[in-house]
C-alpha positions as CSV (number, residue, x, y, z in Angstrom):
1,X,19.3,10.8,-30.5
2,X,20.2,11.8,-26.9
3,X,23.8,11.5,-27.6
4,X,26.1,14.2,-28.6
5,X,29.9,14.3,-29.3
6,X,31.1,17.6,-28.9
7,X,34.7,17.8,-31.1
8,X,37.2,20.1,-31.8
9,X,40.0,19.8,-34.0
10,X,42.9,22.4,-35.0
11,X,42.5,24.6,-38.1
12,X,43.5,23.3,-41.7
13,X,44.7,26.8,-42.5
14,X,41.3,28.2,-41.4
15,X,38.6,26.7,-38.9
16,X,36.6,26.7,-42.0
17,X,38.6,24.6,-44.0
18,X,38.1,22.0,-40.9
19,X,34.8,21.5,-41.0
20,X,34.8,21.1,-44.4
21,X,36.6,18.2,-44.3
22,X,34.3,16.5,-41.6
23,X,31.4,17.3,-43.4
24,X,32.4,15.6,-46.2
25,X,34.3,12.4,-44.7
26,X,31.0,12.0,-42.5
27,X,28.4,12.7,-44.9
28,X,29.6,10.2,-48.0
29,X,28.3,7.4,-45.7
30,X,25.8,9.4,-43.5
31,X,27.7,8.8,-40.2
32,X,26.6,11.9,-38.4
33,X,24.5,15.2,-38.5
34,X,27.0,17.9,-37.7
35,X,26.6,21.7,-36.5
36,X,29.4,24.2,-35.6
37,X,30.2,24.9,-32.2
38,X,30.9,28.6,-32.4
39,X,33.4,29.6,-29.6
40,X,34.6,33.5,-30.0
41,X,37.6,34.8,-28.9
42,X,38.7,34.1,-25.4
43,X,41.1,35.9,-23.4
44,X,43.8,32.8,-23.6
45,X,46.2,34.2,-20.1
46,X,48.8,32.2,-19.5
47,X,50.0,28.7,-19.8
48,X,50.0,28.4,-15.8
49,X,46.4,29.6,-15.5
50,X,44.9,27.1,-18.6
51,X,46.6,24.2,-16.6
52,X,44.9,24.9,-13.7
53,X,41.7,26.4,-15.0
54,X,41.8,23.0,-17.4
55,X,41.2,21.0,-13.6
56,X,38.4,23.6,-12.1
57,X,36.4,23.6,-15.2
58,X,36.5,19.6,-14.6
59,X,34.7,20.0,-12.0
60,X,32.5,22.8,-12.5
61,X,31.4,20.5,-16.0
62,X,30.3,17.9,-13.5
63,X,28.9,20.0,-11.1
64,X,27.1,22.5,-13.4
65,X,25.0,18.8,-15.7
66,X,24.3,17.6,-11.7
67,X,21.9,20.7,-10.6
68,X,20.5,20.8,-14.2
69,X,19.4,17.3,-13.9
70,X,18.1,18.0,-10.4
71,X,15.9,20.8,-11.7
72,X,15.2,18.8,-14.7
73,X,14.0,15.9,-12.4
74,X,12.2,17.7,-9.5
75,X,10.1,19.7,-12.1
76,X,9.1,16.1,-13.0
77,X,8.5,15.3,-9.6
78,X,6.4,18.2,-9.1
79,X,4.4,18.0,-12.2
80,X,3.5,14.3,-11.7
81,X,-0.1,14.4,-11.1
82,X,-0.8,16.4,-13.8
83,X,1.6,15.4,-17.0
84,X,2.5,11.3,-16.2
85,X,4.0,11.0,-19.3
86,X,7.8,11.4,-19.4
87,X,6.8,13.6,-23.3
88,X,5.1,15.6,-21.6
89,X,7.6,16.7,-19.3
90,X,9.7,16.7,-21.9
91,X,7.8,19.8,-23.2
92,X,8.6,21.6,-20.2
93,X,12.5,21.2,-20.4
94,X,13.1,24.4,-22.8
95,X,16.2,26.6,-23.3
96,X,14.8,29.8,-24.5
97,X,11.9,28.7,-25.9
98,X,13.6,25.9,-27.7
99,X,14.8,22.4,-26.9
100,X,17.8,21.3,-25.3
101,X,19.4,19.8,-28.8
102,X,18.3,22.7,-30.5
103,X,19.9,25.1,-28.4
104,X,23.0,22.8,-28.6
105,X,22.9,23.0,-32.1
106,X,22.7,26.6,-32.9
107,X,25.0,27.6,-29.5
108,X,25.9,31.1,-29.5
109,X,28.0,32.6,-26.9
110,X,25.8,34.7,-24.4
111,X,27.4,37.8,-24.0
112,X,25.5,39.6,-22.1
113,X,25.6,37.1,-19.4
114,X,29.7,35.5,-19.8
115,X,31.2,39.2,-21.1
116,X,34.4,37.8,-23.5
117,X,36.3,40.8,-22.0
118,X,36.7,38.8,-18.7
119,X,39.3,36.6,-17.7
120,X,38.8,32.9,-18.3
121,X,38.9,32.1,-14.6
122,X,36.5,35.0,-13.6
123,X,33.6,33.3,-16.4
124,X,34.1,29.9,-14.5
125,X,33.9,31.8,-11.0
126,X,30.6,33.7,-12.6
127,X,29.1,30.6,-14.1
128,X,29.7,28.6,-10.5
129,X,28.3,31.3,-8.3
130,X,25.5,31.1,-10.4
131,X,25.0,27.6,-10.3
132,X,25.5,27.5,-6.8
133,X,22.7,29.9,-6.2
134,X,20.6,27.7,-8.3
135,X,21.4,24.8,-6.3
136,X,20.7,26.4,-2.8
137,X,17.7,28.0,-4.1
138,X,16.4,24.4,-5.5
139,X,17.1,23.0,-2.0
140,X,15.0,25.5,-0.3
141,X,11.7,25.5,-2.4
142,X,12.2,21.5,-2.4
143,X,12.1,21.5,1.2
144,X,9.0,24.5,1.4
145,X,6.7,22.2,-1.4
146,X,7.5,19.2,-0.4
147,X,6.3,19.5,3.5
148,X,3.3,20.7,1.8
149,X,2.9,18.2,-0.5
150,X,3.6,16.0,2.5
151,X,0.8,17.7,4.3
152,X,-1.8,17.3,1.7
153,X,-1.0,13.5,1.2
154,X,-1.8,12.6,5.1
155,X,-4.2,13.9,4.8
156,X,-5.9,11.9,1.9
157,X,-4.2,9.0,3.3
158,X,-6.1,9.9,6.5
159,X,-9.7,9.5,4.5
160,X,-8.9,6.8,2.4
161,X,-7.4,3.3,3.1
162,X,-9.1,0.6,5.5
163,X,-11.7,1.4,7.7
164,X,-9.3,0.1,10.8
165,X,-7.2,3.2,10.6
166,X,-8.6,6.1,8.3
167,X,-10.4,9.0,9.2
168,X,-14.0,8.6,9.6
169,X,-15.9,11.9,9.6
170,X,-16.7,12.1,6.1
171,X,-18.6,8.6,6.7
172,X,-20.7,9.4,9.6
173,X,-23.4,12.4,10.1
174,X,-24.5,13.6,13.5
175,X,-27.8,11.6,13.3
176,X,-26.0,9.0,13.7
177,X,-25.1,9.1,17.8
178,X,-26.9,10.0,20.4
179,X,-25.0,13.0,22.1
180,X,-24.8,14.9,25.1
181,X,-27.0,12.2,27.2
182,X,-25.5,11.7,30.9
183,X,-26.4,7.7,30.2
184,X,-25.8,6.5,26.6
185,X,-23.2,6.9,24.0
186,X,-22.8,5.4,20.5
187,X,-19.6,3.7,19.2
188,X,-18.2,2.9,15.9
189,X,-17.5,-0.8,15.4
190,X,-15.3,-2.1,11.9
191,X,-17.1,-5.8,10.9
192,X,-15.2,-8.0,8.8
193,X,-17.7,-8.7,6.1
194,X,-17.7,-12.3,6.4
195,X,-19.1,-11.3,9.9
196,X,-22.2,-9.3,9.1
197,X,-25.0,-11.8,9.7
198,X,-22.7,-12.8,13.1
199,X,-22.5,-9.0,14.3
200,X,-26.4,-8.2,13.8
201,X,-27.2,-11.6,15.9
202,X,-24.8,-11.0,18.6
203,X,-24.3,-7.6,19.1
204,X,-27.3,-7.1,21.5
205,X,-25.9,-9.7,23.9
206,X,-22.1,-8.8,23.8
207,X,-23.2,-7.5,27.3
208,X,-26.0,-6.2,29.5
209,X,-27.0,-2.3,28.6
210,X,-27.2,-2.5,25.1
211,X,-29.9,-0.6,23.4
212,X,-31.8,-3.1,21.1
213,X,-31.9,-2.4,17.5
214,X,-29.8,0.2,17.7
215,X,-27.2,-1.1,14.9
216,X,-27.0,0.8,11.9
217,X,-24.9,-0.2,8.8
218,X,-23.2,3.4,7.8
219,X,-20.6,2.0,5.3
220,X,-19.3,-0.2,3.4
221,X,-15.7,-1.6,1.7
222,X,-14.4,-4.4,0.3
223,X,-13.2,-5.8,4.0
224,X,-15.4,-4.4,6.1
225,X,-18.3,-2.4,7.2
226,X,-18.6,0.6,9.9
227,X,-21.4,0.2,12.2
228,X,-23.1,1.9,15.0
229,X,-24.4,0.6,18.4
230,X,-25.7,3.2,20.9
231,X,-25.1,1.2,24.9
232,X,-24.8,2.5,28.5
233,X,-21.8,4.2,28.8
234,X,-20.7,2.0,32.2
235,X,-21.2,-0.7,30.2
236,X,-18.5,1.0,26.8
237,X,-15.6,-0.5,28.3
238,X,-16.7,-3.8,28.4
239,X,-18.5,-4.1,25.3
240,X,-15.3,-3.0,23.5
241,X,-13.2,-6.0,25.3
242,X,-16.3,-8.4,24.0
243,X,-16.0,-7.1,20.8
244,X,-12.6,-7.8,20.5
245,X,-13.0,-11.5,21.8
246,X,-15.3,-11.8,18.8
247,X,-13.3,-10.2,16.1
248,X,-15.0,-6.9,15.8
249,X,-13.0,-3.6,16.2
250,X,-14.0,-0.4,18.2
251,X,-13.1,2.5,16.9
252,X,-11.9,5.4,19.2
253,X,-14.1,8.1,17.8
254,X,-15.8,10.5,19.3
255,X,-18.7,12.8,17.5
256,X,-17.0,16.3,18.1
257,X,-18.7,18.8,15.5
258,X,-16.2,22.0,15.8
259,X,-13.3,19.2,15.7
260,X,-14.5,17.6,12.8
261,X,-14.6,21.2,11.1
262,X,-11.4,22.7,12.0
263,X,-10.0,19.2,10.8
264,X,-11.6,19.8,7.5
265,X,-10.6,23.6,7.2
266,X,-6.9,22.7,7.7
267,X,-6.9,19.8,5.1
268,X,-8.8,22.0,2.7
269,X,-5.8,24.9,3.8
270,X,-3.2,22.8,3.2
271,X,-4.0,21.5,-0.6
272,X,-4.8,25.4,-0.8
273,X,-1.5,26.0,-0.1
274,X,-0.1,23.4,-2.2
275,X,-2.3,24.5,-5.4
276,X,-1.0,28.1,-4.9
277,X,2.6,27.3,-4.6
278,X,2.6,24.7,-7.6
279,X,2.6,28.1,-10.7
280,X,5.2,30.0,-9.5
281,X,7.6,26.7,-8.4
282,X,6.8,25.2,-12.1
283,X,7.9,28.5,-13.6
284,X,10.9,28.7,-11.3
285,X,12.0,25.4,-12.1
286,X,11.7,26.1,-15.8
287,X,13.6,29.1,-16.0
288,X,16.1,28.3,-14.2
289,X,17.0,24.8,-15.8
290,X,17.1,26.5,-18.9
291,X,19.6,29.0,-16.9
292,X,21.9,26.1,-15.8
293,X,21.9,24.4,-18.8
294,X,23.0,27.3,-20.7
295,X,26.0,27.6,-18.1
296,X,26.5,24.0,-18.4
297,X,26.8,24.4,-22.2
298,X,29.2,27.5,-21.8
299,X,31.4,25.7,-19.4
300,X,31.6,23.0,-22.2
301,X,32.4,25.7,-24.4
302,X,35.0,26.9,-22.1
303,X,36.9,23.5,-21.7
304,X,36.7,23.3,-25.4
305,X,38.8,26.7,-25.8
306,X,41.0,25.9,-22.9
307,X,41.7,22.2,-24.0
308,X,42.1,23.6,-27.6
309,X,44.8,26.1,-26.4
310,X,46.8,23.5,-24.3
311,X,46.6,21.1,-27.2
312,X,46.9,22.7,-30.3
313,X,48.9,25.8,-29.5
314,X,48.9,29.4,-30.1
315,X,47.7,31.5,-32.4
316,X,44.5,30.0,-31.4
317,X,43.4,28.1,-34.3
318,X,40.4,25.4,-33.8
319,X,37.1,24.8,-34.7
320,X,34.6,23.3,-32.6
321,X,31.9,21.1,-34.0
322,X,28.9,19.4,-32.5
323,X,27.9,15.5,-34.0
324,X,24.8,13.7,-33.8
325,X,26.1,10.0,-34.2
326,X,23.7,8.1,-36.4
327,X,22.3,5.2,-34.1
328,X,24.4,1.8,-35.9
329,X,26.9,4.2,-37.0
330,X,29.0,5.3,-33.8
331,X,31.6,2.7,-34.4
332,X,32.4,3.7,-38.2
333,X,32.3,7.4,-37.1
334,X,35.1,6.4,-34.8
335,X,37.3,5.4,-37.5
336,X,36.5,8.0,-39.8
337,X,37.6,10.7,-37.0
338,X,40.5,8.6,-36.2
339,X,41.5,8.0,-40.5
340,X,41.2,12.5,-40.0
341,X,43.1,13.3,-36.7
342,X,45.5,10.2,-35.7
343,X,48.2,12.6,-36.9
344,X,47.6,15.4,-34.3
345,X,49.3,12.8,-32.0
346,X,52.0,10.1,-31.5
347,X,50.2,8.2,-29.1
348,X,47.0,7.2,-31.9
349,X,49.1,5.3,-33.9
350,X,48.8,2.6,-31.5
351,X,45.0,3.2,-31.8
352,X,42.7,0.2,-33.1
353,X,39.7,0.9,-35.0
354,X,39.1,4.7,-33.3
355,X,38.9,3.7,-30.0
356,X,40.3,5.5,-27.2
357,X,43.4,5.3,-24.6
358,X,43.3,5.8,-21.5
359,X,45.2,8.8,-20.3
360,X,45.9,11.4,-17.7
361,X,46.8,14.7,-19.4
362,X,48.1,17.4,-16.8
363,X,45.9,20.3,-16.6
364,X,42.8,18.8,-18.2
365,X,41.3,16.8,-15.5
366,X,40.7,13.4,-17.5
367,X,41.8,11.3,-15.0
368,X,41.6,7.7,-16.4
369,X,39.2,9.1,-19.3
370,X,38.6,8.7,-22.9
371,X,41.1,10.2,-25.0
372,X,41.2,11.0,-28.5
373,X,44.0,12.8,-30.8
374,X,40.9,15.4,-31.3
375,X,39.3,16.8,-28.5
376,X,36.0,15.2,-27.4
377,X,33.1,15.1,-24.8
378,X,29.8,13.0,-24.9
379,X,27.0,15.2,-24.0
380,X,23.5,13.0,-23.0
381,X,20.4,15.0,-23.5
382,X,18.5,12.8,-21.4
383,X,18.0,15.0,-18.5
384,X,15.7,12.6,-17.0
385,X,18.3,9.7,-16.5
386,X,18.6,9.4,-13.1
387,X,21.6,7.4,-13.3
388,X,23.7,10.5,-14.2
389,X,22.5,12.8,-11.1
């Protein structure tokens, strides 16, 4: 399931003894696969500086789940051509070698990269810069690949599409006109194909200076079909209003050999380009989602600790759990947590059924959000839902 509820509720006695007694008030009727949410010991500073550290790490939560989502999604956007399939990008969307539940499952506090020494405020001010970085860093190799990507796909729209408007040297060779003659020249005429029996009758008598037989079929789609004429060239401009009048188009194309192969060379440049930049962005984009999700996980973490503190007092007593809701069994989980914590607060008596109030607790930035006598946030692990960017 792609749904998480991260929990915490005060120690009975001993964190221990606390998730105990979830795991057996969940598991009698199989409500929920739980894990512990191991949290070490914070450095708690003072009451001012939870309060308003409880409103920053609001923010940075939000903040930190939007640029892994980008990353998530752009290394889908990148990897398009060659994995479709929304599992297979899936496969690409590891945290340390492991999957985002996973990771979520087994979370153990990193560190090395959040030391526990440092001040509450200075890990959110760490885990921010770091997103940040991310984020600007995400925007400029977007930007680089994607005017690429750009390049490479005029290009192919360039040879491909109707023969009104696409590129036509990879349909013509240079047998086909008649160059450098001070008389003649050969143009390119797009025949509806309804028309081909009309064009091969007509064609010699659109006007006078038309070289007879000189109409060649070169190719062929499923509208239309390129042609050549070869004509006087004081007669070109004429022929090309005539040809209009009947229905057939001239195409302005001139035979230009060192054109034609510098136009080649820089498409052929430009997919190189994009084919040499697509490794290193796929690895970039992989490394560091799993880097922002891990500091989207730890600022969950923090705002468990700093919620925990604010709610359930010193000594700092809580443990943190995470619960994998079984799918038709979200609603009777509800009420099971509610039958275990309604007494850690007044206000869930007037509860029906577990759901939640809606409050605004000072210091926690919930706004007009769920509230619960225990402490809870819904994680999604679906990291492609766009809907959540």
């Amino acid at each position: 399931m792609s749904e998480v509820w991260l929990i915490s509720a005060p120690g009975e006695n001993t964190p221990q003894k606390t998730w105990d007694t979830l795991n057996r008030a969940t598991s009698a009727e199989n409500l929920s696969t739980n894990y512990k949410f191991n949290i070490p010991d914070l450095r708690v500073g003072t009451l001012d500086t939870l309060v308003g550290l409880g409103d920053d790490l609001g923010k940075l939560d939000i903040y930190a789940e939007s640029v892994s989502r980008k990353i998530a999604q752009y290394l889908g956007d990148v990897l398009e051509d060659t994995t479709p399939t929304k599992d297979k990008l899936v496969e690409n969307l590891k945290i340390n070698d492991t999957t985002p539940a996973n990771y979520l499952h087994k979370f153990a506090w990193d560190g090395a990269k959040f030391p526990i020494k440092q001040q509450l405020k200075s890990l959110a001010e760490m885990i921010g810069k770091q997103v940040g970085q991310a984020e600007a860093d995400l925007k400029s190799k977007a930007h680089a690949y994607n005017t690429l990507k750009s390049n490479v796909q005029s290009f192919e729209r360039k040879s491909t599409g109707s023969l009104l408007t696409r590129n036509l040297v990879d349909l013509v060779k240079k047998e086909d006109f008649v160059l450098d003659s001070e008389y003649l020249v050969t143009l390119l005429v797009v025949v509806p194909r309804g028309m081909r029996d009309d064009w091969f009758l007509r064609y010699e008598k659109l006007t006078d200076m038309v070289v007879p037989r000189s109409s060649k079929q070169l190719f062929e789609d499923q509208e239309n079909l390129l042609v050549s004429v070869t004509l006087f060239q004081r007669v070109a401009d004429e022929f090309r209003h005539k040809c209009r009048e009947a229905k057939f188009s001239v195409r302005d194309f001139v035979y230009n050999e060192a054109d034609i192969l510098a136009g080649r060379k820089e498409a052929e440049d430009a997919d190189t380009k994009k084919k040499k930049q697509f490794p290193p962005l796929v690895r970039w984009l992989k490394v560091n989602f799993s880097e922002c999700f891990i500091a989207w996980i730890h600022v969950k973490a923090l705002r468990v600790f700093v919620e925990s503190v604010l709610r359930y007092g010193l000594p700092v007593n809580f443990q943190a759990m995470v619960l994998v809701p079984n799918k038709r069994s979200q609603k009777r989980l509800r009420d099971v947590l509610k039958q275990l914590y309604q007494h850690l607060d007044n206000s869930s008596l007037s509860f029906k059924d577990g759901d939640s109030q809606m409050m605004d607790i000072p210091g926690m930035n919930m706004g007009s959000a769920e509230y619960y006598p225990y402490i809870y946030y819904r994680i999604s692990l679906d990291l492609l839902d766009q809907q959540r960017l």
